[in-house]
N, C-alpha and C positions, 0 to 999 in steps of 0.2 A: 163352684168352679175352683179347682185346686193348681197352682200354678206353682212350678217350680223354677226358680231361678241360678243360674249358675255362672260362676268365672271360674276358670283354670286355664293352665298351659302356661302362663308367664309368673307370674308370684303372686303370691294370697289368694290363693284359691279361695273361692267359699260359694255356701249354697242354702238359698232362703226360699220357705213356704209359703206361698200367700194361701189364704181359705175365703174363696167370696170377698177380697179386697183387703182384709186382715192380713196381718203381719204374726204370723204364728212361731215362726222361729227362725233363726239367722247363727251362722256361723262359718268360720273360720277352720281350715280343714287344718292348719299347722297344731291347734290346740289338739287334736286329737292325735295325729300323725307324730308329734312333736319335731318335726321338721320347718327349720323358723324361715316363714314367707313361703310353705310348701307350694312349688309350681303344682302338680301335679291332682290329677281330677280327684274331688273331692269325695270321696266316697263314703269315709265313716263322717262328715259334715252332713250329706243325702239322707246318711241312715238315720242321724240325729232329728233331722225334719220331721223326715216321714215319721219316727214314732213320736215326736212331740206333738204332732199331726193326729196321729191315731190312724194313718192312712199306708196305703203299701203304693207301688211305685202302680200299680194297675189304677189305682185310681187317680193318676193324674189327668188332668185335663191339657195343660202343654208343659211343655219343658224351654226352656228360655235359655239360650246362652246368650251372651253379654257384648259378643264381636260377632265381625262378620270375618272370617277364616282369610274366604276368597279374595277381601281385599286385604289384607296383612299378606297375604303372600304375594299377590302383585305388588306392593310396597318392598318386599323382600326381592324379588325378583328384577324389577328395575332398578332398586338401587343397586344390586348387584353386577347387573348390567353397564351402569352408570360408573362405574369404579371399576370395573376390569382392567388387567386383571389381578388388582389389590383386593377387592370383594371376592374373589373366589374361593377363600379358606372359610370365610364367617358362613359362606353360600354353602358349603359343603356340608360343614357340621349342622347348618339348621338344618338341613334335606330330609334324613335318615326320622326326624321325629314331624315333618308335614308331609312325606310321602305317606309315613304308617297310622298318622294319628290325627294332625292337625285339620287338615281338609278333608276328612271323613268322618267329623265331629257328631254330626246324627248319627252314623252307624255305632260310632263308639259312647254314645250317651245312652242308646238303646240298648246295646249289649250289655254296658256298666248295669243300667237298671233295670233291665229285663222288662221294658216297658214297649206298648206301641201307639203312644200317644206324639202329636205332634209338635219336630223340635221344630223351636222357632227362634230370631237372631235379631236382635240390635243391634245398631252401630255403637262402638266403644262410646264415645260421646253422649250419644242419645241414653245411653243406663246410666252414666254419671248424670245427666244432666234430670233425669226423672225422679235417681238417689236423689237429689237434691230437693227437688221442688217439692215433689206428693207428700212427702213424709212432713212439709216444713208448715206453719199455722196461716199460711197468707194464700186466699184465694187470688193472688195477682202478685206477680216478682218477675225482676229479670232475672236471668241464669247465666255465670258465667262458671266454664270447666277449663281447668288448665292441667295438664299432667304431661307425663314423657313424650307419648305417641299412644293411639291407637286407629289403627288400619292407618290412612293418613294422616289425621288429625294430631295435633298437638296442644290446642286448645281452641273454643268455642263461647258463642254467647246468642240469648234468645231471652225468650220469655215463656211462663206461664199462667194460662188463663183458664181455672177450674180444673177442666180436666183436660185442657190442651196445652200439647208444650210445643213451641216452632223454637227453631234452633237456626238464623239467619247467616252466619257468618262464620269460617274455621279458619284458624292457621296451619299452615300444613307441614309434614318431615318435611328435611333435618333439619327447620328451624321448630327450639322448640326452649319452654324457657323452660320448666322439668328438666328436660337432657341438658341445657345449661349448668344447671344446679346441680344433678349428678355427675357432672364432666368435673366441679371444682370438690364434689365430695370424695370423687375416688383421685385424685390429684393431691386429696389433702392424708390421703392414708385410709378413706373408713370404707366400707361397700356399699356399693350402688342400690339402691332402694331397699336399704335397712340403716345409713348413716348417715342420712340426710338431716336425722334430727341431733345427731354430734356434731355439725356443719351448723348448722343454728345456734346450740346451746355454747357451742364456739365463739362465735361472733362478737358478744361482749366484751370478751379478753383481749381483740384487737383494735385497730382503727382501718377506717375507710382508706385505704391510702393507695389500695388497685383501681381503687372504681371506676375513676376517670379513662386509666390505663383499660378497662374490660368493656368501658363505652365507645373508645376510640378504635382498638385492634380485636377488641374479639365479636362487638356487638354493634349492631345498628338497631337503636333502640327509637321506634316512630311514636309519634305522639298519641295514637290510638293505641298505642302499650303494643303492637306486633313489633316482632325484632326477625331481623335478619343475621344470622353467624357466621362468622368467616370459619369457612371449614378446611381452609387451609390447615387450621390449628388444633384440628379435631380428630379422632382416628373412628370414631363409632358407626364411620360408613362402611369402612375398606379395613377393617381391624378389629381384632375381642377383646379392642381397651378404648376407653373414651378419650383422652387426649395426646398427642401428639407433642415432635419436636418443637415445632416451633410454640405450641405452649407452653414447654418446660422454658425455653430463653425468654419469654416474656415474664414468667417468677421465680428469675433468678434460681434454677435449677431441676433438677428433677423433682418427680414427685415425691413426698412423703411414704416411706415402706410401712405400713402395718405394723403397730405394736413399737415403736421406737418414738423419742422422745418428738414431744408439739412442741414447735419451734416460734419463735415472734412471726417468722413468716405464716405460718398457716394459720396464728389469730389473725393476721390482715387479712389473708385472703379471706379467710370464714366473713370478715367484718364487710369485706368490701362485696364478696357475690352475694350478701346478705341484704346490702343499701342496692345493687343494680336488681335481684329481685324483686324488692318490696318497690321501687320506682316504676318499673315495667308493671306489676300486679296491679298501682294504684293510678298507672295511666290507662289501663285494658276498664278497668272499672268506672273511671271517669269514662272512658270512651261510651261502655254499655248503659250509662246512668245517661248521656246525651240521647241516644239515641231508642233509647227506650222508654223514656220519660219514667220509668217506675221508681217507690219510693223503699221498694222493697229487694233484697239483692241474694240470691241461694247460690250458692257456693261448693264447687266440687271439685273433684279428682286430689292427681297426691302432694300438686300444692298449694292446695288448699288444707292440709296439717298442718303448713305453715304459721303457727298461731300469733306469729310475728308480723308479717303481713299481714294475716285477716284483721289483726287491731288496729294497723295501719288506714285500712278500707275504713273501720269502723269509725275510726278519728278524724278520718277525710270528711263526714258527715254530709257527702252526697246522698246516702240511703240513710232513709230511716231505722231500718232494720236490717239484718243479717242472718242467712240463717245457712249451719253448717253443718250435714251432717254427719253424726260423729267415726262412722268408718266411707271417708271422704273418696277414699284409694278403692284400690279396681275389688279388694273385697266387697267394698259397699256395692256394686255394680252386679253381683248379682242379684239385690235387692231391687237397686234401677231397671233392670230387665225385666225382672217377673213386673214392677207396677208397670210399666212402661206396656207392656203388653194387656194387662187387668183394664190399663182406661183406653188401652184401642181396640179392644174386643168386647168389651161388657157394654153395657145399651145405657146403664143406670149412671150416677151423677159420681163427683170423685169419691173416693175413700176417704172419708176428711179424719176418721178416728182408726185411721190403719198408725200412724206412728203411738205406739203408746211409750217410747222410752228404749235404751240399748241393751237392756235386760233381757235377751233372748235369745241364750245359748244354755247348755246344761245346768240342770241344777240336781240335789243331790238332799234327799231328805235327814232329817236325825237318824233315823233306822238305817239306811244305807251308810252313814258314815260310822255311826257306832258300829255296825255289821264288820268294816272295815276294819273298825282298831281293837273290836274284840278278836276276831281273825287273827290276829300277829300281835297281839298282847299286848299295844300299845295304851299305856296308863293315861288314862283323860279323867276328867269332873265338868259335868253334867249342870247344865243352868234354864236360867227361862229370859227370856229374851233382854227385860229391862237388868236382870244379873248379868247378862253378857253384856250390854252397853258398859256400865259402871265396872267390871274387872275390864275390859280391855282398857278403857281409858285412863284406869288408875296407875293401870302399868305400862300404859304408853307417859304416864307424866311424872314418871317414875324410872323412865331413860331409858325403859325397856321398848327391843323392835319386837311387833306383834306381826304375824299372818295373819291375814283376813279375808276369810272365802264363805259367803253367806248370801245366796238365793242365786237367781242366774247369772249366768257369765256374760258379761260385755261382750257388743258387737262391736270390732274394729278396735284400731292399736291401743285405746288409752284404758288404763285401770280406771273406775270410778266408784269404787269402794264396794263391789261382788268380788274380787281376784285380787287385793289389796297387799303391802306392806305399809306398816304405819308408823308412825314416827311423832317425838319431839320439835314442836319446828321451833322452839324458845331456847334450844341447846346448839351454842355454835361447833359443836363436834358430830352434830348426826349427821349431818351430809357428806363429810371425810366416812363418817363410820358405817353409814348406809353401802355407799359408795365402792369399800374397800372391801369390807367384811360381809355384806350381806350380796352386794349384786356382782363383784367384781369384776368392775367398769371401772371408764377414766373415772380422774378424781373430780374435774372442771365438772362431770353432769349434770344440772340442775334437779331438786325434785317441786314438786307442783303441791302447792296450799290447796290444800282441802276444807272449804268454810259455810260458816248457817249461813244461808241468803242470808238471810234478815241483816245481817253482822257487816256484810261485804263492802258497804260503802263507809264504813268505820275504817278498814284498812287501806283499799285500795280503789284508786279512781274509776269505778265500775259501775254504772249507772242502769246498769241488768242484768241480768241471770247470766252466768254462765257453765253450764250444767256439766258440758261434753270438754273442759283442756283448751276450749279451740281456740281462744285471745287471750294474749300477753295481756297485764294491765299493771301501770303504776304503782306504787307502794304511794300510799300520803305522804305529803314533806310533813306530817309531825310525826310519824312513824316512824321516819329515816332517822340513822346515825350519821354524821358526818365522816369523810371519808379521812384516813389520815396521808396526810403533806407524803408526794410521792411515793403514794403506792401503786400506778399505773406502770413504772419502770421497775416494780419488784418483782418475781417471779410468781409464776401460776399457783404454785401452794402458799405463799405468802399473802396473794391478794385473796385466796380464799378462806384464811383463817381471820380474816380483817372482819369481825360483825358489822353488817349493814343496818343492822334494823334490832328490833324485841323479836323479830324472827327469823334470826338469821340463816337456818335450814331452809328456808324458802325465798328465800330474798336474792334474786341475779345481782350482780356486777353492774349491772346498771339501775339499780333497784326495781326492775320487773321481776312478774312472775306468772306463771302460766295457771290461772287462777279455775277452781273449780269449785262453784257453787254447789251446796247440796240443802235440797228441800226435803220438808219430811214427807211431801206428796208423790217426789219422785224414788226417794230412799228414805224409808224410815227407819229401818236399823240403822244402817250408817251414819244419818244423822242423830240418832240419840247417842250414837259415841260421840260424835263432836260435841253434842251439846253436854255429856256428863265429862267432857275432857272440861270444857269452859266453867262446871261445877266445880270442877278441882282446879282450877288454873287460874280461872280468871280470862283465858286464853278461846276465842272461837275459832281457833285455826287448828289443823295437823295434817302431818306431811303424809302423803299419799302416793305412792310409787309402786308399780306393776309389779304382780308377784311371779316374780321368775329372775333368773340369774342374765348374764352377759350370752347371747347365741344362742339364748333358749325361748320359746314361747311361752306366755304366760300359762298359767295353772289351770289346768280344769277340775279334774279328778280328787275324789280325796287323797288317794294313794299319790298324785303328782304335788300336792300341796304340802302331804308329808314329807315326800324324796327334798323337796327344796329349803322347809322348813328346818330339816337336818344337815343336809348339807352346809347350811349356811352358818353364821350368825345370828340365826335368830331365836328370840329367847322364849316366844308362845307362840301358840298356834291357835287359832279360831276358827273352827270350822262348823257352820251353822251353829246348834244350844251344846257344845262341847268346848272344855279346853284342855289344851297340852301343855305342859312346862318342856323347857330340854333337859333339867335335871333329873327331873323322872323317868326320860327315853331309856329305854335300853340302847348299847352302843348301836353305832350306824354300820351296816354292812356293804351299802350300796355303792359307796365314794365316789368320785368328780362323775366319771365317765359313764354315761351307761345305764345311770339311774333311772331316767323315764321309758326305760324299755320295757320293762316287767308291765306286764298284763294287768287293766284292773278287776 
C-alpha cells in the first residue's frame, strides 16, 4: 500500500511517502522551489517521493491531503459574513484562488500527478494530531495540537491507543493562542509564520511587564488553558493585518516597521506574550494530564516549536514523557495524513518502526557532488569519512565557520547536523559573527548547542535526549559566569558581548539554550565531529545553526550549499567525503540576489 500524503495552499507545503506503513521520504517543497514557507502545491517535494520510492504517481494507492477544503471555506465564508461589511476586501482576494483551486483540490491533485487513485482528506487536527502520536515510542499518550487555525479548529486534545487516536475536545476561530502569538509577532515588526521564532529568541532581553495588561484587555485566559480574545483589538477578521487600533494604544504606540531599530518596548512585549503563552500551554496540559489520566503527552502543531514552552510542560512534570515531533507545523501534517489514513484503512497492527529519525529528504552521493564541482571547476580534496570528522573539527576550533551538508536532509525547520553551519561555541564573537557575516540576521538570534548524549548532563539540566531543538534547558550553575552589576539597563549589543558561560556562542541571556543531543545511533558522522572537536578542545559542544542565509530556505543541493557557502562568510565547505577552502574558489559570479535560481 503506497500512500501519499500532502499539505499545501497555506505555507510549508510538503509531501510524504509511506510504503506498507513505512516512512520512506518526507519533505518540504520550499527546499526545492526555494521559496521560504512555499504555499503553493508541492510538486518537485511529490517528485522527490516518488523516486525515493522507486514508484510513479500510478502506483499510488491514495493520496491524502491534510484539510478538509469545505470546511476552511465555511470558516472563510461566515466569518466574512460575520464582519460585513469590513470582511469583504480579505473575502474578495481569497475567492479568485478557492473558486479556481482550493475547493476542487481532487481534481487538482489528479491533474498535478496524473494519477487516478483515491484522494482522501483529514481534518487539520486530526494530521497534526497522528504527526504526533504514530511516529512517537509510546503505545498509549495523550495528544495535545495547538496552532493558528485549521478549518475551525485552533487547538485540540485526545489520546492515543495503539493504533487509535480519538481527539475529544477543540477550541475553535478566532480564539486561538497561535494567532495570539502571531498577532504580537507582526506588531513587534517580524512576519507572520516565519518570525515567531525572533518573538521567542526576543523574550530574554525583556521583562514580563505587559502580561498582566494582555490577561486583563486582550485575553481571557480559563483554567483548562482555553482563552477567549477580545477582538475588538484585533484586525485578522475584517482586515490583511492582525492587529488593530486599539491594540496599538494598549503598547504605547504603533507597531514596529520592519528592519528598524528593537526598542525596550518590543523586549517587553516579546517577554510578556512569551509568559501568557507558556501559562495558557502549561494550563491546556495540566487540563489534558487531568482528564486523561496518561503518563505520557505528543505534542503538535506550530506552537508546539515553541521549545520554550515545551520545557515548560516538561518541568511541570505532570507527564512522564514528552514527545515532539520534529516538523511540528502543517509541514509535518502531511506525514499526519498519510499515517492517519495507513491505521484507518490497513487491517494489520500500528507501524511502530515507521519513524526511523528526520533524515528523509535528499541526499546526494560523492559522485554526484564531485560531478558537480568538476563541472564548474570548483577545487575540492577528497577524504574518508573518519578524515572528514577530524578536518572539520580542527577548523571549527580553529575559529573557522564550516558548511555542513552530509547524508539526507531534515524534515521540518531545524538543522540537525545533515544541512548544517558549524561553529566555535567557546569564542564569545561567533554569535555577533555567525549572525552578521554568515546569516545576515538580527544580532540578538540565538544559535543551539549541539552535544554527545553521553556529555549533556555535564552542561545542562537535561535529564534526556534531546534529538530534534524542541526544549530549552538550563546551562549548570557551575557552568555559568556571573552576570556583571547592571547590565540588564545596557543596550542589546552590550548585553550580548557580556560571556555567560565557557560557552558563550550558545548560552541565552538567561543562560538557556535550545539544546540538541546527538547520538552516534542516530547521527554518526556528526557525531564523530563533535566527538573529534572534544579531542581537540576538551569541549563536547558546537554551535549548530541552519544552512541558509536570512529569507532563504535551508540548503539541499550541492550547487545551493555552494551559492551560500560563497556568498557568505564562510571559510569551508563540507559536502559528504569532499572539502572546499574559500581561498581556493574562483571569484563568485552569482551575488546576493538570484543565486538559487540556476538549475542543478
Amino acid at each position: 500500500m503506497n500512500i501519499l500524503g500532502i499539505s499545501a495552499f497555506y505555507h510549508d507545503s510538503a509531501a510524504c511517502l509511506l510504503m506498507d506503513g513505512g516512512i520512506i521520504a518526507a519533505a518540504q517543497e520550499e527546499r526545492f522551489s526555494r521559496i521560504k514557507h512555499d504555499p503553493g502545491f508541492p510538486e518537485k517535494a511529490v517528485e522527490f517521493c516518488l523516486k525515493k520510492g522507486g514508484i510513479k504517481a500510478r502506483d499510488l494507492t491514495y493520496v491524502v491531503f491534510y484539510d478538509k477544503p469545505f470546511l476552511t471555506f465555511d470558516r472563510l465564508l461566515l466569518t466574512a459574513l460575520a464582519t460585513a461589511p469590513f470582511g469583504l476586501i480579505p473575502w474578495l482576494k481569497a475567492m479568485p484562488k478557492w473558486l479556481g483551486r482550493n475547493l476542487h483540490t481532487p481534481r487538482v491533485i489528479k491533474k498535478k500527478l496524473g494519477c487516478t487513485c483515491p484522494v482522501l482528506f483529514t481534518e487539520h487536527h486530526e494530521a497534526h494530531a497522528a504527526a504526533a502520536f504514530y511516529p512517537s515510542p509510546f503505545e498509549s499518550a495523550a495528544i495535545l495540537t495547538m496552532d493558528g487555525v485549521g478549518e475551525w479548529a485552533t487547538a485540540s486534545y485526545g489520546s492515543g491507543q495503539g493504533r487509535e487516536i480519538r481527539l475529544f475536545q477543540e477550541m475553535h476561530f478566532p480564539h486561538s493562542l497561535g494567532l495570539l502569538y502571531s498577532a504580537f509577532t507582526a506588531f513587534c515588526g517580524f512576519k507572520v509564520n516565519s518570525g515567531e521564532y525572533k518573538l521567542m529568541g526576543l523574550a530574554p532581553y525583556g521583562e514580563p511587564k505587559y502580561k498582566d495588561l494582555i490577561l486583563s484587555e486582550l485575553v481571557d485566559l480559563k483554567e483548562d488553558g482555553s482563552l477567549h480574545l477580545n477582538m475588538a483589538c484585533f484586525d485578522y477578521l475584517s482586515a490583511m493585518r492582525m492587529t488593530g487600533k486599539k491594540f496599538s494604544q494598549l503598547f504605547d504606540g504603533l507597531p514596529r516597521k520592519p528592519e528598524t531599530e528593537i526598542t525596550r518596548r518590543e523586549m517587553d512585549i516579546a517577554a510578556s506574550i512569551q509568559a501568557v503563552l507558556e501559562e495558557a500551554a502549561l494550563k491546556m496540559a495540566a487540563y489534558v494530564h487531568k482528564e486523561t489520566g496518561e503518563k505520557n503527552l505528543c505534542l503538535a502543531g506550530g506552537v508546539a516549536l515553541n521549545c520554550v514552552a515545551n520545557a515548560k510542560i516538561l518541568q511541570q512534570g505532570l507527564f512522564k514523557n514528552i514527545w515532539v515531533q520534529p516538523a511540528a507545523g502543517d509541514a509535518g501534517s502531511a506525514l499526519g495524513a498519510a499515517l492517519a489514513v495507513w491505521h484507518r484503512v490497513c487491517e494489520e497492527g500500528r507501524a511502530e518502526s515507521a519513524w526511523q529519525g528526520p533524515y528523509l529528504g535528499p541526499s546526494f552521493s560523492n559522485k554526484e557532488v564531485r560531478a558537480f564541482l568538476d563541472k564548474n571547476q570548483y577545487p575540492f580534496h577528497r577524504c574518508d569519512n573518519m578524515e572528514r570528522a577530524w578536518v572539520t573539527a580542527q577548523h571549527v576550533a580553529q575559529g573557522k565557520i564550516v558548511g555542513y551538508m552530509v547524508g539526507p536532509m531534515e524534515f521540518g525547520p531545524r538543522a540537525l547536523g545533515a544541512r548544517s553551519i558549524l561553529g566555535d561555541p567557546r569564542d564569545p564573537q561567533t554569535q555577533q559573527v555567525m549572525n552578521k557575516k554568515i546569516k545576515f540576521r538580527e544580532s540578538f538570534r540565538p544559535f543551539a548547542p549541539a552535544i554527545l548524549e553521553e556529555k549533556a548532563a555535564e552542561y545542562f539540566d537535561l535529564d534526556r535526549p534531546s534529538p530534534y531543538m524542541l526544549f530549552t534547558a538550563p546551562l549548570r550553575e557551575d557552568k555559568r559566569l556571573p552576570m556583571a552589576p547592571g547590565l540588564s539597563s545596557q543596550s542589546m549589543i552590550e548585553r550580548l558581548k557580556q560571556p555567560r558561560s565557557g560557552i558563550p556562542a550558545v548560552t541565552h541571556l538567561d543562560y538557556s539554550a535550545r539544546v540538541q543531543t546527538v547520538s552516534r545511533k542516530d547521527k554518526p558522522d556528526f557525531y564523530d565531529v563533535i566527538k573529534e572537536f572534544e579531542n581537540h578542545t576538551g569541549c563536547p559542544v558546537i554551535v549548530n545553526t541552519s544552512f541558509n542565509v536570512r529569507g532563504e530556505p535551508i540548503v539541499c543541493t550541492p550547487r545551493q550549499a555552494y551559492n551560500c557557502f560563497m556568498k557568505t562568510g564562510m571559510d569551508v565547505l563540507v559536502m559528504e567525503n569532499n572539502i572546499l577552502y574559500k581561498e581556493e574558489q574562483p571569484p563568485y559570479q552569482g551575488g546576493r540576489k538570484g543565486a538559487y535560481a540556476k538549475p542543478d
